[in-house]
Structure formats: structure tokens, C-alpha cells
VEXDO-625986 format. One record per atom (N, C-alpha, C): x, y, z; residue in three letters. Coordinates in pm, whole numbers, padded with zeros to 5 digits, always signed. Atoms other than C-alpha are relative to their C-alpha. Layout:
N
XYZala
...
// end
This chain:
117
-00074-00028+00122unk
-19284+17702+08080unk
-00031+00144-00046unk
+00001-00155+00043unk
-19211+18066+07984unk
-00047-00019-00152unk
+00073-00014+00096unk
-19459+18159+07673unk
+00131+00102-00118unk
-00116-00047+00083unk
-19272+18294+07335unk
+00010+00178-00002unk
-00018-00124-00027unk
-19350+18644+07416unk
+00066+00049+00134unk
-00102-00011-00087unk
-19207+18642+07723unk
+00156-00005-00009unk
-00133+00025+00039unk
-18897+18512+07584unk
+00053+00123-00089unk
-00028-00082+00122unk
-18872+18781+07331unk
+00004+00107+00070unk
-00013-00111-00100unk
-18922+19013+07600unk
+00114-00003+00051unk
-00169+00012-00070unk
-18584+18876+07796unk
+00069+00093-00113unk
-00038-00010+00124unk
-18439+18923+07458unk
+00026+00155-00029unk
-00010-00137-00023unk
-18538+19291+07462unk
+00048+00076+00108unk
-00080-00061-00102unk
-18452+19359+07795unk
+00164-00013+00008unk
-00124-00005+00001unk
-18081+19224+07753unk
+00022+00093-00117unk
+00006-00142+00076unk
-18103+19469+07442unk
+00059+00088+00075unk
+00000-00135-00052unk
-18174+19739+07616unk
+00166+00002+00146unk
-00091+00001-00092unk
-17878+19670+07904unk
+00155-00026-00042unk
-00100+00008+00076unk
-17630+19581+07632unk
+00009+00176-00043unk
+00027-00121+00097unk
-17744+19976+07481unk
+00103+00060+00108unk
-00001-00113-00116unk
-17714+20122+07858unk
+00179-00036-00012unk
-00119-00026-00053unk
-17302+20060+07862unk
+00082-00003-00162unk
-00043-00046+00124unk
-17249+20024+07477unk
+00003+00116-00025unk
+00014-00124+00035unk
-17328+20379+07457unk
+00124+00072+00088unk
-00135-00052-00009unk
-16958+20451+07622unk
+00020-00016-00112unk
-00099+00007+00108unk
-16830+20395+07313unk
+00082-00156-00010unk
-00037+00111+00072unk
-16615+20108+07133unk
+00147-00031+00135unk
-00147-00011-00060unk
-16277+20266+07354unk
-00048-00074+00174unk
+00061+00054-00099unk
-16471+20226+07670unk
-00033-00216-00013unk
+00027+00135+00008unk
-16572+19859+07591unk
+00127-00105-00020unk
-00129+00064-00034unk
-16220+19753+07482unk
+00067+00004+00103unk
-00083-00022-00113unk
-16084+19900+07800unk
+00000-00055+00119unk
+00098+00029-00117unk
-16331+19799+08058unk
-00014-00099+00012unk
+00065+00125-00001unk
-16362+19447+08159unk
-00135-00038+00076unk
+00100-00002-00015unk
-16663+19521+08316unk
-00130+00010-00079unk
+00102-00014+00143unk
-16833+19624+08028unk
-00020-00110-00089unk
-00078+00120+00052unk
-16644+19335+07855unk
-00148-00125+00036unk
+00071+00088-00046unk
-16824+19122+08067unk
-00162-00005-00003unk
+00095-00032-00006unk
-17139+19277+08094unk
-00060-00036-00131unk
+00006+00054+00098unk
-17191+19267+07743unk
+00008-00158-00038unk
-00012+00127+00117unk
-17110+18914+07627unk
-00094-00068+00108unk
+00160+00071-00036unk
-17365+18818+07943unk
-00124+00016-00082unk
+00160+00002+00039unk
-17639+18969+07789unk
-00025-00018-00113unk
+00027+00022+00130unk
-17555+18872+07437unk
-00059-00137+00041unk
+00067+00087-00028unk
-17581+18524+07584unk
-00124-00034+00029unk
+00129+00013-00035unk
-17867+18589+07730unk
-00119+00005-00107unk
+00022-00006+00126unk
-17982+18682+07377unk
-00019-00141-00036unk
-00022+00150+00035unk
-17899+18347+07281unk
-00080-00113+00037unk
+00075+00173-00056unk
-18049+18113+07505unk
-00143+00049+00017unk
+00162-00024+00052unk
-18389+18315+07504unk
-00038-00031-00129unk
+00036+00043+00146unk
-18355+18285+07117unk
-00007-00176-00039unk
+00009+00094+00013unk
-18255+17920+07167unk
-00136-00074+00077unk
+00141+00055-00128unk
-18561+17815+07441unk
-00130+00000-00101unk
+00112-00032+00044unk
-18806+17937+07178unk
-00037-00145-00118unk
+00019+00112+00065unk
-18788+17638+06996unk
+00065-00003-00198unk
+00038-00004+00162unk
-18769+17501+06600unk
-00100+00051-00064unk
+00160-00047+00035unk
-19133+17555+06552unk
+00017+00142-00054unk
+00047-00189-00008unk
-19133+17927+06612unk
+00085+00021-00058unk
-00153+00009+00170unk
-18784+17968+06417unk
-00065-00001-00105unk
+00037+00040+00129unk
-18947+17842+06157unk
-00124+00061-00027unk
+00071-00079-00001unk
-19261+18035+06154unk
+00015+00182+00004unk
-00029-00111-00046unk
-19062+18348+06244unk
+00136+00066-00084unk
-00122+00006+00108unk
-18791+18337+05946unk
+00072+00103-00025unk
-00081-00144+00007unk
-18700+18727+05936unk
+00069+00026+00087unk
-00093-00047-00109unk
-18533+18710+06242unk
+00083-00144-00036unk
-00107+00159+00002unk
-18191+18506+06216unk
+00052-00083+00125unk
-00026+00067-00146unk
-18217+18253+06499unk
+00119-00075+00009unk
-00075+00095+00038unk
-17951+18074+06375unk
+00150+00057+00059unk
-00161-00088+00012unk
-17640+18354+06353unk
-00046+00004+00169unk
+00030-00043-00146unk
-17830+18473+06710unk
+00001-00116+00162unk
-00055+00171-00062unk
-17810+18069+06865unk
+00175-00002-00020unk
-00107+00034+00076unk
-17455+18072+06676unk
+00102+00064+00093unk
-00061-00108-00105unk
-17327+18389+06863unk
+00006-00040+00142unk
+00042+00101-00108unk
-17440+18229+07195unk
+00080-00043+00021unk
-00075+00130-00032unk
-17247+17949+07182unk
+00132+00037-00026unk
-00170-00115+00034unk
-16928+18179+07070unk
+00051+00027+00143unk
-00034-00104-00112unk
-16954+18341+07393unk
+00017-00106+00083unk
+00034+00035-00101unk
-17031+18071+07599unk
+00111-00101-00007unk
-00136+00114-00020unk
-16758+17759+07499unk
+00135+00077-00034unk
-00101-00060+00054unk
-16505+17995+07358unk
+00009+00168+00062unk
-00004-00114-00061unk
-16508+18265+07615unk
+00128+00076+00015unk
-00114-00056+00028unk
-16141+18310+07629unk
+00029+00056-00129unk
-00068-00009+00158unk
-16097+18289+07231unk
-00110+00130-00061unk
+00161-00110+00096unk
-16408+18574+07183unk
+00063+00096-00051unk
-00019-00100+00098unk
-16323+18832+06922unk
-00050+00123+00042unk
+00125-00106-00030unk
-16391+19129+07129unk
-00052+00128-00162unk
+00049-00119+00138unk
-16401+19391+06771unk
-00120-00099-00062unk
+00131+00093+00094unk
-16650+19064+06614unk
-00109+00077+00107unk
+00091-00083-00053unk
-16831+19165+06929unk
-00051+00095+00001unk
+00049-00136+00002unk
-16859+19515+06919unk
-00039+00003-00119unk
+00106-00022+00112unk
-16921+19503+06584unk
-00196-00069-00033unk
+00120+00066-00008unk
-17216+19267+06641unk
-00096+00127+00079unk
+00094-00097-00067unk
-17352+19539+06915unk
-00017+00117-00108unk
+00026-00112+00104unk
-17315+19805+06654unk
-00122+00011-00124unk
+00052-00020+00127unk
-17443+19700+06326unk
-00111-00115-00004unk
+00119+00132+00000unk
-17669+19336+06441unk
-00114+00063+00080unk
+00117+00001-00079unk
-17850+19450+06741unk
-00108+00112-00008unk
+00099-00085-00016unk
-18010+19754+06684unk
-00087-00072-00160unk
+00074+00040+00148unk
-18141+19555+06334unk
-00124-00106+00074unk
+00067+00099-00097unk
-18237+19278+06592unk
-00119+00012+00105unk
+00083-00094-00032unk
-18410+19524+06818unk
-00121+00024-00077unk
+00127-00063+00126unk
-18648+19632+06535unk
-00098-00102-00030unk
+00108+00094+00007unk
-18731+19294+06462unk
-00097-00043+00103unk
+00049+00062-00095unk
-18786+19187+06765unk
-00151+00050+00085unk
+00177-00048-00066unk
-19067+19443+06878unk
-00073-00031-00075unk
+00111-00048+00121unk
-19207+19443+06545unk
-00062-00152+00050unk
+00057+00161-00033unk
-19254+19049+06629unk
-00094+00011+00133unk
+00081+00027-00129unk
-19409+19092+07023unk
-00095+00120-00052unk
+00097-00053+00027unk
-19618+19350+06854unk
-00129-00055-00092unk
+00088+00078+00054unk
-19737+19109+06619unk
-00040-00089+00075unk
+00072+00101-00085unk
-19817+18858+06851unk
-00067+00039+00125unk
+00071-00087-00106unk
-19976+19112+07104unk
-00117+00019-00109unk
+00108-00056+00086unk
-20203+19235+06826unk
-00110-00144-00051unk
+00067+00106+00005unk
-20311+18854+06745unk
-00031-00073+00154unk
+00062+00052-00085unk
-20365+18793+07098unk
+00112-00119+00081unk
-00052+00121-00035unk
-20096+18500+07133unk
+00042+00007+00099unk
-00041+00021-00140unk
-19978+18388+07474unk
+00115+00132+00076unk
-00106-00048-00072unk
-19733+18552+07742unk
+00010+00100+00070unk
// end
């Protein structure tokens, strides 16, 4: 069983691989179904690392919204035809780099206490 810093790590790495083709731009991402695609994998991937981590830690971990970030997930994943690509891009724009922030600040806190992963 993958430890919760590990998970938070996935989490950051699909970050960072969402950044590497978001940074064409918004025109690029509407245009491109590669990008298209690329993107709403690694939001998922977002998702089901945020979902794996459990209630517990959710609930111990309350500044990050596991909920909208589970919620999004499941957007992408049963409703893949019906996805909102502008909801999307706006999510990469104005959620993830907020999400980002938390998210180290969190494996830094749990590096600094020692906890698993």
C-alpha cells in the first residue's frame, strides 16, 4: 500500500506534466487534442491519488479541498464526452497552481514530522 506522501507526490508530479503543455497557452489546449487529452489524464490522476488517500487524512488535512479535487475526477472520468473543456482550463489556471502550493506545503509538513513514504 502506497504511504500518503507518496500519493501526494503522484499528485505533484501530474502537476508538474499538466504545467509542461498548459504553458502553450489556453488556444493551444482548445486546439490540440493531444493536449486535450493529456491534460484531463493527469487531472484524473489528481483525483484518484487525492481519492486513495483516504477519509482519515481528508479530514486531518482540511485546507486542501479533497472533495472539489475527488469531484473533478469523476467529471473527467464518467462524463468524458460532456467535459467542459473552458471549466477545465480554467481549473488548470486559477485551482492548480493554488493546489500546487498546498500540496508541497503538506509533504513538507509531513517530511519535517518524519511521517511515512
Amino acid at each position: 500500500m502506497r504511504e500518503p506522501k507518496e500519493r501526494l507526490k503522484d499528485m505533484l508530479d501530474a502537476i508538474a506534466k499538466i504545467e509542461r503543455y498548459a504553458a502553450r497557452g489556453q488556444e493551444a489546449f482548445e486546439q490540440e487534442e493531444l493536449i486535450q487529452t493529456w491534460i484531463l489524464y493527469h487531472i484524473q490522476l489528481i483525483g484518484e491519488a487525492a481519492a486513495r488517500l483516504g477519509k482519515a487524512f481528508h479530514e486531518s488535512h482540511p485546507e486542501i479541498p479533497w472533495a472539489q479535487i475527488v469531484a473533478m475526477r469523476n467529471v473527467v472520468v464518467h462524463e468524458y464526452f460532456g467535459v467542459d473543456l473552458q471549466e477545465v482550463w480554467r481549473t488548470v489556471e486559477r485551482d492548480l497552481p493554488a493546489l500546487k502550493r498546498q500540496v508541497e506545503a503538506l509533504v513538507k509538513r509531513l517530511e519535517e514530522q518524519g511521517y511515512g513514504g
